[in-house]
C-alpha positions as MATLAB code, in Angstrom:
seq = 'XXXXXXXXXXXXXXXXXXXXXXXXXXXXXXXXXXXXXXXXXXXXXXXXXXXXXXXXXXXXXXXXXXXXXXXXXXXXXXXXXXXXXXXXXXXXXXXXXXXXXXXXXXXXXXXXXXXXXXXXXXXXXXXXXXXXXXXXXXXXXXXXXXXXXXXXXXXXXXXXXXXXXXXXXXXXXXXXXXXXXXXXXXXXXXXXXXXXXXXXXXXXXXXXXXXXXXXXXXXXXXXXXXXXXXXXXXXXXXXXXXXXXXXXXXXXXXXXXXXXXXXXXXXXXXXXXXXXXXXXXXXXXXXXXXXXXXXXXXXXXXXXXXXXXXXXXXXXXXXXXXXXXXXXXXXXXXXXXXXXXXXXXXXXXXXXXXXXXXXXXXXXXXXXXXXXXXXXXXXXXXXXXXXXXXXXXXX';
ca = [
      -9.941  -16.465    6.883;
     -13.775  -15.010    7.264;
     -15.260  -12.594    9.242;
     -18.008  -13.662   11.231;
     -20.656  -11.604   13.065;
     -22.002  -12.162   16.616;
     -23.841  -11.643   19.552;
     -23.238  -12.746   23.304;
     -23.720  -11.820   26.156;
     -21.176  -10.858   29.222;
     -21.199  -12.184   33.218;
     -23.915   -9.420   33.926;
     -25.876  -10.634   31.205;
     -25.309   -7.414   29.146;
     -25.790   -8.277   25.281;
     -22.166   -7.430   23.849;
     -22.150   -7.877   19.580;
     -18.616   -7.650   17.107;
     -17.316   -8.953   13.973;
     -14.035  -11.016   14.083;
     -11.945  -12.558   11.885;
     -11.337  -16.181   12.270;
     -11.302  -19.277    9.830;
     -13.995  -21.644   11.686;
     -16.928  -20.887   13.519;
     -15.665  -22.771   16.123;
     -12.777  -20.926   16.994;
     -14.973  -17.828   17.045;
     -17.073  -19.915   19.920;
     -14.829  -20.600   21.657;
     -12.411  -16.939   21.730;
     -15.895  -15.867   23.214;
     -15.519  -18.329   25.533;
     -12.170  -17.173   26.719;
     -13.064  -13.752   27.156;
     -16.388  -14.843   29.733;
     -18.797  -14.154   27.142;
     -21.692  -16.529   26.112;
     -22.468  -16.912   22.450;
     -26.234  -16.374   21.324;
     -25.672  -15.827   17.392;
     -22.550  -16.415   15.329;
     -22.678  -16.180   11.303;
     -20.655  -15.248    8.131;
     -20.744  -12.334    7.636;
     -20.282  -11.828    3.697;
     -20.639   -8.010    2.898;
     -17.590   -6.898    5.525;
     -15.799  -10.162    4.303;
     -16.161   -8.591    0.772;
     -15.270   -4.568    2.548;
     -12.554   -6.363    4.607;
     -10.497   -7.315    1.572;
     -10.169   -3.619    0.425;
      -9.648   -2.548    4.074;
      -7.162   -4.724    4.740;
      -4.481   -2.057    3.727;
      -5.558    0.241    5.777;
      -5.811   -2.523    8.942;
      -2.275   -2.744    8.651;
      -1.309    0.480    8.680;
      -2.970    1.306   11.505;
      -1.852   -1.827   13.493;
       1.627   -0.486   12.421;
       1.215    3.009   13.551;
      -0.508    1.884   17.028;
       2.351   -1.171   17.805;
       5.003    1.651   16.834;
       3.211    3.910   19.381;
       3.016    1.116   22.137;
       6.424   -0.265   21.402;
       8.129    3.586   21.764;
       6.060    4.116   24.957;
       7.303    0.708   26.620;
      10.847    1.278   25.307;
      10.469    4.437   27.367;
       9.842    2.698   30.349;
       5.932    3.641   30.525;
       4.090    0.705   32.328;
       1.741   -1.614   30.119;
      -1.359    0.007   31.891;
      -0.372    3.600   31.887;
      -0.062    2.860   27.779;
      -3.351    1.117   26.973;
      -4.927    3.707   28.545;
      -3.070    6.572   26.438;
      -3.683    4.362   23.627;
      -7.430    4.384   24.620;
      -7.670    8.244   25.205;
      -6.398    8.615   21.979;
      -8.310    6.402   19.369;
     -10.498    8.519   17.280;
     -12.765    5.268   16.336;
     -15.615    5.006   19.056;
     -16.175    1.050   18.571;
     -11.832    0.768   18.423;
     -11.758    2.854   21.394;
     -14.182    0.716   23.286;
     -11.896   -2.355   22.383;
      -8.912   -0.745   23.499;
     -11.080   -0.080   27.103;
     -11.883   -3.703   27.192;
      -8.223   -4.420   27.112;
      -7.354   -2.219   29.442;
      -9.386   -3.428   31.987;
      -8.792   -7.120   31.128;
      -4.930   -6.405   31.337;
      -5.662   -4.712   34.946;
      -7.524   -7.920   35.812;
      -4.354   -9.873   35.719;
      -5.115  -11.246   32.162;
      -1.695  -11.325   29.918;
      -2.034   -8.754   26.737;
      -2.067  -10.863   23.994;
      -5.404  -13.308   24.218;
      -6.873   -9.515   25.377;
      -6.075   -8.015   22.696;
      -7.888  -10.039   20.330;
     -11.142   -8.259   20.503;
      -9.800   -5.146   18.319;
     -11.200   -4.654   15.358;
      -9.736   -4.699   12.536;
      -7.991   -8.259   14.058;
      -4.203   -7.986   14.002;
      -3.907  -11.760   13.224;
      -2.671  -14.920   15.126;
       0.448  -14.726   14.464;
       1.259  -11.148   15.506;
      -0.738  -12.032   18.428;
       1.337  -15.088   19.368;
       4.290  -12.874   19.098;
       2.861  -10.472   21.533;
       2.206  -12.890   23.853;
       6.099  -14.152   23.367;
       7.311  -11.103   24.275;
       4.999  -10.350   27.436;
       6.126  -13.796   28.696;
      10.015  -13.465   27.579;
      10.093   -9.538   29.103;
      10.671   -8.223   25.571;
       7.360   -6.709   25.349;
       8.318   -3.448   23.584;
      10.482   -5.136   20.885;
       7.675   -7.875   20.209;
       5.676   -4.164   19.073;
       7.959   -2.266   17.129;
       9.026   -5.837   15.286;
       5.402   -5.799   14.320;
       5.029   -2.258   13.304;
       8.334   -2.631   11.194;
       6.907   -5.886    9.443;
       3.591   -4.437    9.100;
       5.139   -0.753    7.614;
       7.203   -2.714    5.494;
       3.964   -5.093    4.156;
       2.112   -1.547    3.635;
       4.140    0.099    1.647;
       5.011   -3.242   -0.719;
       1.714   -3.595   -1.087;
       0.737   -0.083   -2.410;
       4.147   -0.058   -4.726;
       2.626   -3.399   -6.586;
      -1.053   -1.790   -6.599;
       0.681    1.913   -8.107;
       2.566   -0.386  -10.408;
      -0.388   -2.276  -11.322;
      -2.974    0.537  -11.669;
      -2.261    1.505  -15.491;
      -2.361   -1.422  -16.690;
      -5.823   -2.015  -15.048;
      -7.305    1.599  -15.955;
      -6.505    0.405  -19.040;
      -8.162   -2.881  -19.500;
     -11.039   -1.208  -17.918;
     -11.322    1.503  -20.491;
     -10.992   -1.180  -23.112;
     -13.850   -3.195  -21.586;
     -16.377    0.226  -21.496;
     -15.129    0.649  -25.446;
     -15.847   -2.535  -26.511;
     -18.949   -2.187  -24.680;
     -20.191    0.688  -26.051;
     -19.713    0.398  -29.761;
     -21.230   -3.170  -29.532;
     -24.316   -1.473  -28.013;
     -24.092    2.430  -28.922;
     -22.353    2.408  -32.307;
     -22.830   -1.146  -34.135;
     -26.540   -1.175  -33.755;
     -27.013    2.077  -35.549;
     -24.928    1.277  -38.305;
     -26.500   -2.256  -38.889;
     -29.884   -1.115  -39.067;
     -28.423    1.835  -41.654;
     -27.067   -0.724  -43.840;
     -30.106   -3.039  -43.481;
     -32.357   -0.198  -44.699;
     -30.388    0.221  -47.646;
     -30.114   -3.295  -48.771;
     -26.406   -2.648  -49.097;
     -24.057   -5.684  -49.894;
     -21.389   -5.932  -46.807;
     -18.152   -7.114  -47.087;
     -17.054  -10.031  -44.755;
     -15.521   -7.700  -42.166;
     -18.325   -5.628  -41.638;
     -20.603   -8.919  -40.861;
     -17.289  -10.180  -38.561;
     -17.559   -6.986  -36.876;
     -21.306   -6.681  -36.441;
     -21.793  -10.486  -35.308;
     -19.280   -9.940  -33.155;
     -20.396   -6.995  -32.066;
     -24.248   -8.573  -30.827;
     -22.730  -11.126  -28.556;
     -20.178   -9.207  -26.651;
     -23.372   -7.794  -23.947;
     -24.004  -11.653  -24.116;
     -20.556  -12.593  -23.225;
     -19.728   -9.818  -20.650;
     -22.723  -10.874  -18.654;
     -21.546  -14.490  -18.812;
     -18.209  -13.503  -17.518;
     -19.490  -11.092  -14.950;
     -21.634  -14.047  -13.862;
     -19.054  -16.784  -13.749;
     -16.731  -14.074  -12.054;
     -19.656  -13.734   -9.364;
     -20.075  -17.702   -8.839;
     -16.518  -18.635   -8.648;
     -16.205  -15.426   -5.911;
     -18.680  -16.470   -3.898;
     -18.694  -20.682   -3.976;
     -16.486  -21.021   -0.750;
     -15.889  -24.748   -0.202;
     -12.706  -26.129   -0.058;
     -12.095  -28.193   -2.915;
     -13.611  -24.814   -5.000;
     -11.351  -22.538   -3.000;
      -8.188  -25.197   -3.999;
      -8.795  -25.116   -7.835;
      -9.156  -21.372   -7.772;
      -6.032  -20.713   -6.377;
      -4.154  -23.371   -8.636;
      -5.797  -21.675  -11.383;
      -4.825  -18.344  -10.298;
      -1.226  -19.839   -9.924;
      -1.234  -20.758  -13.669;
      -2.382  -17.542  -14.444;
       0.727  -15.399  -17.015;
       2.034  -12.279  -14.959;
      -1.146  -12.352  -12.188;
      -0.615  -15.417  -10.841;
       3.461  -15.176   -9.949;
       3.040  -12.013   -8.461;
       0.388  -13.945   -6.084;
       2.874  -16.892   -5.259;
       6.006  -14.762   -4.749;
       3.551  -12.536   -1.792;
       2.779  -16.173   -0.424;
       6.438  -17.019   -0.230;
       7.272  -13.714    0.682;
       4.790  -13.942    3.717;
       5.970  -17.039    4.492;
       9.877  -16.338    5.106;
       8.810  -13.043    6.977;
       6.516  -14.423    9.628;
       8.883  -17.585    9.987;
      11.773  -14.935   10.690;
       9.936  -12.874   13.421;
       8.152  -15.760   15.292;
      11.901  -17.761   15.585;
      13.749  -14.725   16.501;
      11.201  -14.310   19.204;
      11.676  -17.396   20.270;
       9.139  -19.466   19.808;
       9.413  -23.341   18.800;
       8.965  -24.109   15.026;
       6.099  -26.653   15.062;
       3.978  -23.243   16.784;
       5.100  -21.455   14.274;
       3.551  -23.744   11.910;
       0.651  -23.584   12.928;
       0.346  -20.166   13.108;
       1.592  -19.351    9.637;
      -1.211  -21.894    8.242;
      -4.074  -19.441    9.150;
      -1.901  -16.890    8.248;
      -1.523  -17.746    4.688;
      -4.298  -17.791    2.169;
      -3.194  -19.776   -0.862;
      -3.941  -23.297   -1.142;
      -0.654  -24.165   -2.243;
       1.352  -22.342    0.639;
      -1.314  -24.322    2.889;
      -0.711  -27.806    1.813;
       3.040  -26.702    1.826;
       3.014  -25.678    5.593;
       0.732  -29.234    6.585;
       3.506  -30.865    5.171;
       6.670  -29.186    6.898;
       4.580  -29.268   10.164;
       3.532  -32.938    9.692;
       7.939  -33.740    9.158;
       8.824  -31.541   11.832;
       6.349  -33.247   14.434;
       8.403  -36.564   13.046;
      11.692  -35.170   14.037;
      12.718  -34.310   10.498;
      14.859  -31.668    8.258;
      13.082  -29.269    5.969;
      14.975  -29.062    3.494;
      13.867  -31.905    1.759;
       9.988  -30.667    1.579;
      11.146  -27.763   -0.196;
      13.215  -29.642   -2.565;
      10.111  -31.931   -3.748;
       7.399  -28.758   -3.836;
       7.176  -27.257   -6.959;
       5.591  -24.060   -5.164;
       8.815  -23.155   -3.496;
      11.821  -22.104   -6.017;
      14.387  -24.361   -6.154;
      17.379  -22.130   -4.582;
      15.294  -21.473   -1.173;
      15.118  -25.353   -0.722;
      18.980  -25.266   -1.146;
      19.022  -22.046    1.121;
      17.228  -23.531    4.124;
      19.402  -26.532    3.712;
      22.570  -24.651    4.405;
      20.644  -22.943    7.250;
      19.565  -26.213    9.115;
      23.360  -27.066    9.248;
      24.572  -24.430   10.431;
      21.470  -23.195   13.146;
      20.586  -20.016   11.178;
      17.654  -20.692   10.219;
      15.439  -17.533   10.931;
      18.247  -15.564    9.617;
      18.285  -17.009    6.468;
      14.026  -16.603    6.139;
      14.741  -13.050    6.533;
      17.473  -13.006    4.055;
      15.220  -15.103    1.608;
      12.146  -12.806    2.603;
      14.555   -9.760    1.373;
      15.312  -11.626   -1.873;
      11.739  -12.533   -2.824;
      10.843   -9.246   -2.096;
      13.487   -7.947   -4.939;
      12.758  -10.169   -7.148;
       8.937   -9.651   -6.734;
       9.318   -5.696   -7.687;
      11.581   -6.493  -10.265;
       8.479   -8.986  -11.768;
       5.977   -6.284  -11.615;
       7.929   -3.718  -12.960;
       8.924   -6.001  -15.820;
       4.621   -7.163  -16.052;
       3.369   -3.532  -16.223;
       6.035   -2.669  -18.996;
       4.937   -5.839  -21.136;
       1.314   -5.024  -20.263;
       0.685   -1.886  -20.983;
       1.894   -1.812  -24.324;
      -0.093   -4.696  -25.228;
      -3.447   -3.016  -23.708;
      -2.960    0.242  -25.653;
      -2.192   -2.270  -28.941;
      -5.436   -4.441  -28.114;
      -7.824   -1.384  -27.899;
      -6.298    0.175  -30.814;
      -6.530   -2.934  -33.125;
     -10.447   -3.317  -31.650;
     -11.353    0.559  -32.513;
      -9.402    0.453  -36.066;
     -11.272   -3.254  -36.806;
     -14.598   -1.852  -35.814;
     -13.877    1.683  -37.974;
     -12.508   -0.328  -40.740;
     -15.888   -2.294  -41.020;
     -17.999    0.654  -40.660;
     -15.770    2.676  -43.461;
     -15.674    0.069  -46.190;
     -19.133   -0.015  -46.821;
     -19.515    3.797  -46.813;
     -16.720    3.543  -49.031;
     -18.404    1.469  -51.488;
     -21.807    3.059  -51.299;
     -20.013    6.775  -52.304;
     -18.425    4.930  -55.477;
     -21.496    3.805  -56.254;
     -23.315    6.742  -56.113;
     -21.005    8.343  -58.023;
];
């Protein structure tokens, strides 16, 4: 998914701009469409892609708080209309609160909730969508809202556990990098020109250290670079080998498969509890997902369902998926459960995720504090010995 940037302009010919998040251009054209506007200018929009992916915590907690809000009001027996327009009165965000307006009067037009409510910013995605528009249809409006909010709280606060978890051991590796950094620049260089001057004979550690020492700027900016490049080159085939790589990664990479799978199970729960027939679901969960892997997974399952087939047996021949959910969803095709068991498998993955982390961090951060305390004594030790030697001499 991208967020793209555009321009169009409405039935009165009044020029109407937003930034959306969609996977194609095309499908960006044509939501415009939908909602009577005509496109002038639609383009990637790369800075608030970059933003987006550190807002995107925040996006879901405040979808969760507002679908909580909506979903209590409708349980209450508070008509759709009456609630927008609280909702409206009460957003804080003038270009959110504007969206919300558009809503309301698009919902008051006759228009159902879900394709209206698309124009929100931050997007709450097309899956959640799809489910809203389930439950408008199905009369189960208010439960379609708080099932989101639940999901969403529930994604939130996960995802802030792994990133409290993980925030030592990246301090860490940052404080390392700034070390390394500075005695390679700061500290080395003043010490090599010292020992130049006096024509001193250095023992192989000390030249180790100090040849080390003049290519680390080199190789940080080659890294930095690279890390640049491989951010930023978007096409496909580029975008597949990253996330394999990623995949392969020790520690980083399973933490980033398990939130795929965990994904995965959730969304399939929700969206078949609501009702809503599997090959949709499908669909939906591919531009849901991010990961290459989970991608080609979903293209696959869709592809055997559209043929009339089980599951089961694409899970049992992808490598992505762990071996006991392919037996899991077997059991659950024969005996009709199947959403039930993607929540109970979403619950598991979930476990065993935290239980991953917690086990990463504790091998991690040992290792960190070991690695920057082997660099500092190595570089001291090479300094010292040389000082050492010149003192006995002098004496």
């Amino acid at each position: 998914m991208a967020l793209w940037r555009w321009t169009a302009l409405d039935e009165q010919g009044k020029p109407m701009k937003g930034i959306w998040e969609e996977s194609k251009k095309s499908f960006v054209v044509g939501r415009l469409r939908e909602q009577k506007l005509y496109p002038l200018k639609v383009q990637r929009d790369f800075l608030h892609s970059w933003l987006f992916r550190f807002s995107a915590a925040k996006s879901k907690l405040y979808w969760s708080r507002t679908s909580q809000k909506i979903g209590s009001m409708l349980e209450a027996g508070i008509p759709l209309l009456t609630v927008l327009e609280i909702i409206s009165d009460k957003e804080n965000d003038s270009q959110r609160q504007r969206g919300w307006q558009k809503v309301y009067q698009s919902v008051r037009d006759g228009n159902e909730l879900g394709p209206s409510i698309k124009g929100i910013n931050p997007p709450l995605g097309h899956h959640w969508e799809a489910l809203i528009i389930v439950g408008e249809r199905s009369g189960t409006l208010a439960r379609s809202f708080l099932e989101i909010a639940s999901q969403l709280d529930e994604e939130y606060h996960f995802e802030q556990k792994i990133k409290t978890a993980l925030f030592y051991p990246v301090l860490l590796l940052g404080i390392a990098i700034i070390v390394v950094y500075t005695l390679s620049v700061v500290v080395l260089p003043i010490y090599a020109d010292l020992f130049s001057s006096l024509d001193a004979e250095l023992p192989f550690i000390t030249v180790l250290v100090f040849t080390i020492g003049s290519l680390i700027p080199y190789i940080l900016t080659v890294l930095l670079a690279l890390t640049g490049v491989i951010f930023f080159f978007k096409r496909n085939y580029q975008r597949r080998s990253r996330n394999s790589y990623l995949n392969w990664l020790p520690g980083i990479g399973q933490i980033k498969k398990y939130q795929d799978i965990i994904l995965f199970c959730s969304i399939l729960e929700t969206l078949l509890n609501a009702g809503m027939p599997l090959i949709q679901t499908l669909n939906l969960l591919e531009e849901a997902v991010r990961g290459w892997d989970m991608k080609k997974l979903i293209s696959d399952l869709r592809f055997e369902v559209s043929e009339g087939k089980r599951l089961a047996p694409i899970f049992r021949v992808n490598s992505f998926f762990p071996e006991e959910a392919a037996k899991m969803v077997g059991v659950a095709e024969e005996s009709g459960r199947l959403s039930e068991m993607f929540g109970y498998m979403a619950n598991m993955f979930r476990k065993e995720l935290d239980q991953k982390v917690q086990q990463y961090t504790k091998l991690l951060e040992p290792l960190l504090v070991i690695g920057l305390a082997g660099i500092v004594g190595l570089v001291a030790v090479g300094i010292l010995l040389p000082l050492l030697d010149m003192s006995t001499h002098i004496r």
